[in-house]
C-alpha positions in Angstrom: 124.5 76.8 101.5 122.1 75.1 103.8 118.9 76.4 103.9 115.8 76.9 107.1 112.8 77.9 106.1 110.5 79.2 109.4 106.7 79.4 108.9 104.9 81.2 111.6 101.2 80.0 111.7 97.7 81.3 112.8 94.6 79.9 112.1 95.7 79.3 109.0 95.7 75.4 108.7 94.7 75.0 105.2 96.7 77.7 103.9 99.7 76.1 105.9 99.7 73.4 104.5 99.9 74.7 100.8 102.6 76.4 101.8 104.6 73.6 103.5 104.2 71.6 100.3 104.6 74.1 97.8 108.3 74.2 99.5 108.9 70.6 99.2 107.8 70.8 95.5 110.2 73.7 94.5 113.0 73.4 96.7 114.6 69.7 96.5 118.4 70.5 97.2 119.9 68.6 100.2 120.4 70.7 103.7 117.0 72.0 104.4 115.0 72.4 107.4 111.9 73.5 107.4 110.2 74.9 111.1 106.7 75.9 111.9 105.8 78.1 114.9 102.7 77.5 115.4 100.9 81.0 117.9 98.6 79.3 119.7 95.8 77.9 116.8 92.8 76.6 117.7 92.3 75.1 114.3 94.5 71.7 114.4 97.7 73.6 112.3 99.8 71.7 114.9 98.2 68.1 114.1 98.1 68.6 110.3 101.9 69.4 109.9 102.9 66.2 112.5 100.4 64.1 110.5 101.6 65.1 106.6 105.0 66.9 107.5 106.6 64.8 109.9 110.5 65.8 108.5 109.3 69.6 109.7 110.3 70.8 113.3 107.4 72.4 115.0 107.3 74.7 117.6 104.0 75.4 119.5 103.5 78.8 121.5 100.6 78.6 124.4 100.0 82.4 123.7 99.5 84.0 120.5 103.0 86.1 121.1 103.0 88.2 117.5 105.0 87.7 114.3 108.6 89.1 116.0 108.8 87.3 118.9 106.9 84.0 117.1 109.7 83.9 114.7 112.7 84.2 117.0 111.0 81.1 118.8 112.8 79.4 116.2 116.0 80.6 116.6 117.6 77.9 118.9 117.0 75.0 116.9 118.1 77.0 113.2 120.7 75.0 111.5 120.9 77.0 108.1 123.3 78.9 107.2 120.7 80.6 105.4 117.2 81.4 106.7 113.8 82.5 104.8 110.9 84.0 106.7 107.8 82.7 104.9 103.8 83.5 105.4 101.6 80.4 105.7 99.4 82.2 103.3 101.7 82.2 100.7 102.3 80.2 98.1 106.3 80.2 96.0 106.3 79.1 92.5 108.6 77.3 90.5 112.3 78.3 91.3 112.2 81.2 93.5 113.6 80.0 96.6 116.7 78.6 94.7 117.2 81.4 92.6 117.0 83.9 95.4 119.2 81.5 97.5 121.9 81.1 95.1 122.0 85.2 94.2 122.3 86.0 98.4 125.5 83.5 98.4 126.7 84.4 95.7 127.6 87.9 96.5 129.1 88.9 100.0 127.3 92.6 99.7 123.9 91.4 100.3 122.6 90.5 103.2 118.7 90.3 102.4 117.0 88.9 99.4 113.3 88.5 98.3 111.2 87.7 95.1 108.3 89.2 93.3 105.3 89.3 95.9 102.3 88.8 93.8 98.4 89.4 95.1 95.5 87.4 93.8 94.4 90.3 92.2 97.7 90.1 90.2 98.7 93.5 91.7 102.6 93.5 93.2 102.4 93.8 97.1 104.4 96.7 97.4 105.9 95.6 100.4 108.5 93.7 99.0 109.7 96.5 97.1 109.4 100.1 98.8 111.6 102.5 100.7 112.3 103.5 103.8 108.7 105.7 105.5 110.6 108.8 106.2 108.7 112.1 107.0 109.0 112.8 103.4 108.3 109.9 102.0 105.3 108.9 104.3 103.8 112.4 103.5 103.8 111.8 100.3 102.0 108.5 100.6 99.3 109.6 102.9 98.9 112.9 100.7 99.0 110.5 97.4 101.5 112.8 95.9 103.2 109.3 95.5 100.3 108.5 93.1 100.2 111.7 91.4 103.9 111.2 90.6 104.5 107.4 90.4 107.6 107.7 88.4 109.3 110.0 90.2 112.2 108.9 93.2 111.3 112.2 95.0 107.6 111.8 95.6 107.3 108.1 95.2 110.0 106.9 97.9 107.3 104.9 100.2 106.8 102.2 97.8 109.7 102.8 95.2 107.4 102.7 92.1 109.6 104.5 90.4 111.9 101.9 90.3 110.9 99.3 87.4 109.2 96.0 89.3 110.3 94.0 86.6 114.0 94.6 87.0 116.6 93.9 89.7 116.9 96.1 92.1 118.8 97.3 95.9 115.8 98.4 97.6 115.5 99.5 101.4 113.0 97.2 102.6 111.0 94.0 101.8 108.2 92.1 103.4 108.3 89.5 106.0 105.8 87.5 103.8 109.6 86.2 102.1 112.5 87.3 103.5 115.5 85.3 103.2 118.5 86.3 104.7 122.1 85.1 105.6 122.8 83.6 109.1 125.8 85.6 110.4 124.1 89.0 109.2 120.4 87.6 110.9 122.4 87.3 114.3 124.5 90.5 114.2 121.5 92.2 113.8 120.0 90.0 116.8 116.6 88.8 114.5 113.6 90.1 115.2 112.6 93.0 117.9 110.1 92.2 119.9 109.0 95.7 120.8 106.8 94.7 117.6 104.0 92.3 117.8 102.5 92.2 114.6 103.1 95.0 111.5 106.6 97.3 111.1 109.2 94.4 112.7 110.1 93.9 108.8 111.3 97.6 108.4 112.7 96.9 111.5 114.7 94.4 110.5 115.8 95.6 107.3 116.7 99.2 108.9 119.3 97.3 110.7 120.6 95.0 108.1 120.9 98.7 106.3 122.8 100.1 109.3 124.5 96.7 109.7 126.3 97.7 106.0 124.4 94.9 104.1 122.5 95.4 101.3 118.8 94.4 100.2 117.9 92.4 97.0 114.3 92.4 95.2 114.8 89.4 92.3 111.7 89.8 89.9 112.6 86.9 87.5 110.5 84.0 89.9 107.4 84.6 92.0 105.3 83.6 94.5 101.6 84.0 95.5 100.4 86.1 98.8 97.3 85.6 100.0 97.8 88.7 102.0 95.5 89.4 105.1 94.8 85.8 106.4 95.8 86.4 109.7 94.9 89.6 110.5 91.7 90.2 108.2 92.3 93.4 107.5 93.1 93.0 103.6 90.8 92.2 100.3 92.9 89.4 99.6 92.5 87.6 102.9 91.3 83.3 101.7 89.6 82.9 105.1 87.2 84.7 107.4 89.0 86.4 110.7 87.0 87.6 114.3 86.3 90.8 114.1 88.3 91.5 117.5 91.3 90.2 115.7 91.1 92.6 112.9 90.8 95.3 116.0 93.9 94.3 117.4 95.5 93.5 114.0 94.7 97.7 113.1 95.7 98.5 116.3 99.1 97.2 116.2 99.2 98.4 113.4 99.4 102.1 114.4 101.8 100.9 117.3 104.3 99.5 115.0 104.3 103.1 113.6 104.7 104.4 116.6 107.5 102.2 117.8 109.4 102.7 114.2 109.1 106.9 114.3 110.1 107.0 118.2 113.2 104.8 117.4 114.2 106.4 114.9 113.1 109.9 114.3 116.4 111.5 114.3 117.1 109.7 111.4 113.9 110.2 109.7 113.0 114.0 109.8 112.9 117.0 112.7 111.6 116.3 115.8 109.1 119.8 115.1 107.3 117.1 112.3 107.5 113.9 114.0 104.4 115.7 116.4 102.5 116.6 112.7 103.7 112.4 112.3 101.8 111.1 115.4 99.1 113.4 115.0 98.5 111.4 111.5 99.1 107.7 112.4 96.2 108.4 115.0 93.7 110.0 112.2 95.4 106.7 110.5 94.3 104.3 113.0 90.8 106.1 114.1 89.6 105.5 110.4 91.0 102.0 110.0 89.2 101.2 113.2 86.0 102.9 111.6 86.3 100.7 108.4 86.9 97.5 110.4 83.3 98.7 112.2 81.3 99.1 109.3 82.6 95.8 108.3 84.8 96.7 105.5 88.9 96.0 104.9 90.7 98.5 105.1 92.7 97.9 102.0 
């Protein structure tokens, strides 16, 4: 199957461009396109990929327009029947984008796939392997019953660690930083929604593809390097330095994306009675990231 890969890019320029090659050096099968959306940099992303990429299609935004609406700036000119969302701060080793490629065509009940998501650290980025943040399940994580009972599917829903990382396995959600998905089920679930701007569209996306009647894939047998917070600076394992007022507004959206998600969807996710309890916690949430991010610290 033919193959897009879309990049969205901020300020990220050397990071970018690891990730553009690392592409070209793992993926060499015929029918690819590779696209990078470029939100407004100010940091000559735009002039590095025309200069050292000049097979990729670029897009350029005037307005930094967040990681939902960024991505389906790409959508017009995607020729794959396949496509994978991919971080610029991330970097795929050996054969994962094959691998994961040839599983999701393989077999007509998926429509989703990713790899293992690995941190610098060598910690797993548990977003490419967690469950859906139900009332339950998101009480649990905040309350870190989740960590207290790590093996078991009743308390440890949020991030799925009771499932074994280093097995296959149909999982609810996985992370935007490598998302591959099928064509046909990407437009029937009409990509990204832009009520997002940056943190949650993911979920989103793979609530739908859920409700859609597809399933979702986490392949741990290939990898690939995230060098998770470059963007937004809120994360430990950011590679570059981010404005504080862009960590602000990264935290703050943040807590919206949390919003959107639990007023979409709170019928499906617990009472309405709770979903106040909910709110009332994903403001504490934000107040104390927005502290951290004050005292100049990450807030994970």
């Amino acid at each position: 199957m033919t193959l897009t890969v879309i990049i969205l890019s901020y300020n990220v320029e050397k990071l970018l461009k690891k990730a553009i090659q690392a592409v070209y050096n793992t993926y060499k099968e015929p029918g690819l396109q590779v696209i990078v959306v470029d939100n407004a940099s100010s940091d000559g992303s735009v002039a590095m990929v025309r200069k050292n990429f000049p097979k990729v299609d670029v897009v350029t935004s005037d307005t930094n327009t967040g990681f939902a609406a960024g991505n389906n700036l790409a959508r017009k000119i995607t020729k794959g029947e396949v496509v994978l969302f991919l971080n610029p701060d991330t970097e795929v080793k050996d054969n994962a984008i094959k691998k994961c490629l040839e599983i999701l065509a393989s077999r007509s009940e998926l429509g989703a796939i990713t790899c293992k998501v690995m941190l610098p650290n060598g910690k797993l980025d548990y977003s490419c392997h967690r469950g859906l943040p139900t009332v339950w399940n998101t009480f649990c994580y905040w309350t870190r019953l989740s960590k207290l009972f790590p093996e078991s599917p009743v308390f440890a829903g949020y991030a799925a660690t009771y499932l074994d990382i280093n097995k296959g396995s149909f999982v609810d959600c996985i992370s935007g930083t490598f998302l591959m998905i099928k064509r046909k089920v990407l437009d029937k679930v009409n990509w990204w929604d832009e009520d997002y701007w940056w943190n949650g569209e993911d979920i989103e996306l793979c609530y739908r593809i859920k409700k859609a009647g597809f399933k979702i894939w986490y392949e741990p047998s290939e990898i690939m390097m995230h060098y998770k917070g470059s963007s937004s600076g809120l994360w430990s394992t950011s590679k570059v330095v981010v404005a504080k007022e862009t960590k602000i507004k990264s935290a703050r959206s943040a807590a919206r994306a949390m919003r959107i998600f639990t007023n979409k969807h709170w019928k499906e996710l617990g009472p309405a009675p709770i979903m106040i309890i909910v709110r009332l916690g994903i403001s504490i949430l934000e107040k104390y990231r927005l502290w951290k991010i004050e005292k100049g610290m990450n807030y994970a």
